[in-house]
C-alpha positions in Angstrom: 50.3 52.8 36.7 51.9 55.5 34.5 50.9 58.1 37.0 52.5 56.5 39.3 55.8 56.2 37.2 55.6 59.8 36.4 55.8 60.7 40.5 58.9 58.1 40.7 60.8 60.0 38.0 59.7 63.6 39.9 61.0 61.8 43.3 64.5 60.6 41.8 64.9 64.0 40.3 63.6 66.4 43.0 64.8 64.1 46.5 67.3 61.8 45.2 69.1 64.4 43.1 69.7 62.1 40.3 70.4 63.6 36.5 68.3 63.6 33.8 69.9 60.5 31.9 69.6 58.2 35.1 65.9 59.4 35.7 65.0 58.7 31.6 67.0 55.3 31.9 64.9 54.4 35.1 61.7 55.7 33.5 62.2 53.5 29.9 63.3 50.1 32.1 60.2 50.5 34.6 57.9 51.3 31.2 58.9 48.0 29.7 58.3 46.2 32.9 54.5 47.8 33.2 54.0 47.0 29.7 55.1 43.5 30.3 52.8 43.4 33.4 50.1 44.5 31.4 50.2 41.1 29.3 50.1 39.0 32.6 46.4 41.1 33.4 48.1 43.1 35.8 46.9 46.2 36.7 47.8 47.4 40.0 51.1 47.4 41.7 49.8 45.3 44.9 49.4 42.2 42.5 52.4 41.9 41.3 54.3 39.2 42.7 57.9 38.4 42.8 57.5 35.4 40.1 56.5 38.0 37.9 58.7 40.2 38.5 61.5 37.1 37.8 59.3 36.0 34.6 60.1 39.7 33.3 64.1 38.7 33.9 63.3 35.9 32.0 62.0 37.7 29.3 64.9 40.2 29.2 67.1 37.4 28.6 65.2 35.5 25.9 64.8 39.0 24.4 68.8 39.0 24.0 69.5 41.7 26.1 73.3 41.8 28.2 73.4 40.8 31.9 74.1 43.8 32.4 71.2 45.5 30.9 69.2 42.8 33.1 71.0 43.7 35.9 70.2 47.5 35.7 66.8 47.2 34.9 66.2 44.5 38.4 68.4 47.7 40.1 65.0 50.0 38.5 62.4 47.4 39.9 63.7 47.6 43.3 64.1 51.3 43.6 60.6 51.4 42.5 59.2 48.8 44.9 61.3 50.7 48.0 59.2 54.0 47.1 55.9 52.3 46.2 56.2 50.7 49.7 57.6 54.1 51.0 54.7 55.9 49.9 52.0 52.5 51.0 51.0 52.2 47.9 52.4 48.3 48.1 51.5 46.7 51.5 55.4 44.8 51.7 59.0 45.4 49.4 58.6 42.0 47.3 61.6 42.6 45.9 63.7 43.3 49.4 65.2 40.0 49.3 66.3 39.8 45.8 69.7 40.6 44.9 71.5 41.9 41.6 74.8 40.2 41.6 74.3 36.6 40.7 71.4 36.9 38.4 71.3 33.2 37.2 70.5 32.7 41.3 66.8 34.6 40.2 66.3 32.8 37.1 64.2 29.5 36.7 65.7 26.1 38.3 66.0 23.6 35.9 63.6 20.7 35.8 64.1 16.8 37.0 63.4 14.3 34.4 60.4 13.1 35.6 58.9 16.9 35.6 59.7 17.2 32.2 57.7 14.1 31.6 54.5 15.5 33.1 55.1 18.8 31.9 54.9 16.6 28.5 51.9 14.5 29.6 49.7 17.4 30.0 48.8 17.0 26.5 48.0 13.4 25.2 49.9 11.8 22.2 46.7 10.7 20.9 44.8 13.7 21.3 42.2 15.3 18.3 42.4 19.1 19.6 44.6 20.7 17.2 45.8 23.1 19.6 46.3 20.7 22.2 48.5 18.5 19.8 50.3 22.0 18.6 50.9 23.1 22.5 52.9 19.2 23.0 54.5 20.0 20.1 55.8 23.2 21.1 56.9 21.5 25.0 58.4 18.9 23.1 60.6 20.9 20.7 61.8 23.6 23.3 62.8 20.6 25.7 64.3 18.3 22.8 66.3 21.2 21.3 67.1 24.4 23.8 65.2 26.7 21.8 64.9 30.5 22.8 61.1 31.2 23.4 61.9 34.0 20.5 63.9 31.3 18.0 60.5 28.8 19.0 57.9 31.5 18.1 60.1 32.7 14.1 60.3 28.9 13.0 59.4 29.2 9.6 57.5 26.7 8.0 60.4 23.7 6.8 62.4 24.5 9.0 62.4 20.8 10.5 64.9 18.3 8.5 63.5 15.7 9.7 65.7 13.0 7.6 68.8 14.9 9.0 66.7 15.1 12.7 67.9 18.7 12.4 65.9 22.2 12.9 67.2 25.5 11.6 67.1 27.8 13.8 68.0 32.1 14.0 69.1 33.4 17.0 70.8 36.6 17.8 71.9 38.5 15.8 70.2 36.5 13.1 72.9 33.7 13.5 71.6 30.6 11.8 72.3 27.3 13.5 72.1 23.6 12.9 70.3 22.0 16.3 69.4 18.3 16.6 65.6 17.2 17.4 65.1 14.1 19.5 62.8 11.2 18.1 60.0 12.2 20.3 59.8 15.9 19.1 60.0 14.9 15.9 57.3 12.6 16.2 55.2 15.4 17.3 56.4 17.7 14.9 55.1 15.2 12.4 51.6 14.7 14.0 51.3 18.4 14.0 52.1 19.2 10.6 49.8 16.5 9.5 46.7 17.1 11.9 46.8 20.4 13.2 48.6 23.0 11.0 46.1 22.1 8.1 43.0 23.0 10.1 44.7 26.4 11.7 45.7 27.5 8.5 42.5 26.6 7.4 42.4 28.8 3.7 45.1 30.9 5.0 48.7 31.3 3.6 51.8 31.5 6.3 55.3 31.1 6.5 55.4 30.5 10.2 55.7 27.0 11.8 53.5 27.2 15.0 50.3 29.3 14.3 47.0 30.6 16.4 44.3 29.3 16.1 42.7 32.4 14.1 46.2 30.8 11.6 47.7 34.0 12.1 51.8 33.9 13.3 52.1 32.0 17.2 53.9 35.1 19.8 56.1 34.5 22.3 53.6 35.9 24.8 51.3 33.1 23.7 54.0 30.5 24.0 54.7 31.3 27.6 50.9 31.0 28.5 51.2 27.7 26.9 54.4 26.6 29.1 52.7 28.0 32.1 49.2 26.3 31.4 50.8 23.0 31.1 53.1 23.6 34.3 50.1 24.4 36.4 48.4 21.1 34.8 51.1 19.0 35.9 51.2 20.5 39.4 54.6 21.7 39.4 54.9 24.3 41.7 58.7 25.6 40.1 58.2 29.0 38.7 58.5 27.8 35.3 58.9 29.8 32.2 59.7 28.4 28.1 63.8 29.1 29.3 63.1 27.0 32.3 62.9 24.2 29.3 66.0 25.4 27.7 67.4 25.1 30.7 66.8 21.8 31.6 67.8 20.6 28.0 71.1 21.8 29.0 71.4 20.8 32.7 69.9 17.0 31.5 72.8 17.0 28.5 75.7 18.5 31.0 74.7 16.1 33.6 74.5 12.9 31.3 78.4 13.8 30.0 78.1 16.1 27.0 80.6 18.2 26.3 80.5 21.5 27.3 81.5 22.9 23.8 78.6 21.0 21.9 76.3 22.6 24.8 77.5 25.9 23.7 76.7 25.8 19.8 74.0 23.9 20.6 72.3 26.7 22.6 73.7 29.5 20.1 75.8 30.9 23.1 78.3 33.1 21.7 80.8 32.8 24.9 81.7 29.5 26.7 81.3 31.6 30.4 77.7 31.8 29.8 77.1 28.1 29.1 79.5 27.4 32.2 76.4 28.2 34.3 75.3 24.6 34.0 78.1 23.6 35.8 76.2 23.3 38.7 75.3 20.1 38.1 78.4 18.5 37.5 79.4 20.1 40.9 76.0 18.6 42.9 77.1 15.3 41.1 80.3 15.6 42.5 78.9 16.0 46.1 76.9 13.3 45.6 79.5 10.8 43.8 82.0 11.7 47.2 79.2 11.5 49.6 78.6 8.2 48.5 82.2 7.0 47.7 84.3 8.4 49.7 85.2 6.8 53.3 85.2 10.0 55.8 82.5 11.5 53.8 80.0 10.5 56.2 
């Protein structure tokens, strides 16, 4: 796949004309990407697929990088994909149809209610498999609290005030916040730290919260198999990622009356613009509330 990227660069400089700092900028964005690809088990560019390619957004994002930054490297994907198809090394341009400007558009839809619950279901409450009970844990506490896949995966150990219903949480920039945990997570927070940490620690010592089952630290690449897994389980056919989660918390919060503001700090969103994104379901409420309401609506 590197060979590959190595005749891309020769192509942009030699055909295209383009300068050294655009070719290097194209080269380090498509490097990621393959790297990232290579955790998925892909190895060829003719399996890649255009949910990957929007899982890799994803990951951009929970990996704190600028809209921008996002926006330039989905710019890099498609330039690739045009000369992979140009030179039939891809049978079709997956990524034709997918544009730059309104990125939120390419990310994950949020989830209904009764989604979330199956998602949940995968794994049973009363369940004996410690990693089974630490995986519901995990679906819980990203749901209950709009926690970055990163902020999920650097929980330390204690980090649950569960008197307070309260998790502490790091999130750019090391920013600490205060984020509430509903009754259900918490409740699987508990069983967890009771019945499954113990045995994955097993003689171990670790500061982490969620561990492997070897008790070594839980990644985020782990976490999003875990999210996907359980998606698949629960036949939801949504492209569903660990932010499609903190999504939803935020969508379900918006669309129940919370306060934009509160959304904000709750999510650790530094700027009010990026939280307005969940507007969209005030809006399809609105639709709904005049279709229903109103007299010339129909």
């Amino acid at each position: 796949m590197e060979r590959t990227l190595t005749h891309f660069s020769g192509y942009l400089s030699i055909e295209r004309g383009c300068g050294k700092n655009t070719v290097d900028s194209y080269h380090f964005d498509l490097q990621d990407f393959i790297e990232f690809l290579r955790t998925r088990g892909v190895s060829a560019y003719p399996q890649v697929t255009r949910d990957q390619i929007l899982d890799y957004l994803t990951d951009c994002k929970d990996r704190g990088l600028e809209s921008s930054s996002i926006a330039r490297r989905l710019v890099a994907i498609k330039s690739f994909f045009r000369y992979l198809y140009q030179e039939r090394i891809v049978p079709s341009d997956i990524t034709d149809v997918m544009t730059s400007p309104k990125l939120w558009r390419l990310l994950p839809d949020f989830l209904t209610v009764a989604e979330v619950d199956a998602l949940l279901n995968v794994y049973p409450k009363s369940g004996k498999d410690p990693l089974a009970i630490r995986n519901r844990c995990i679906l819980e506490l990203l749901y209950s609290s709009g926690l970055r896949v990163s902020e999920c995966a650097s929980l330390r150990n204690g980090a649950i005030r569960f008197e307070e219903g309260l998790v502490r949480v790091f999130g750019k920039g090391s920013k600490e916040r205060l984020v509430p945990v509903g009754r259900k997570a918490l409740s699987a927070l508990k069983s967890y730290l009771e019945k499954s940490r113990p045995l994955l620690l097993k003689t171990k010592d670790s500061p982490y919260l969620f561990l492997t089952y070897r008790g070594g630290k839980l990644d985020r690449e782990r976490i999003w198999q875990v999210v996907k897994e359980a998606a698949l389980q629960a036949g939801i056919r949504k492209n569903i990622h660990p932010h499609t989660l903190r999504h939803s918390f935020a969508s379900h919060l918006l669309a129940n009356g919370a306060d934009l503001r509160v959304i904000q700090e709750m999510l650790g969103h530094a700027d009010i613009s990026t939280t307005q994104i969940y507007t969209h379901i005030d809006q399809r409420k609105l639709l709904k509330v005049h279709k229903q309401f109103h007299p010339r609506s129909k």
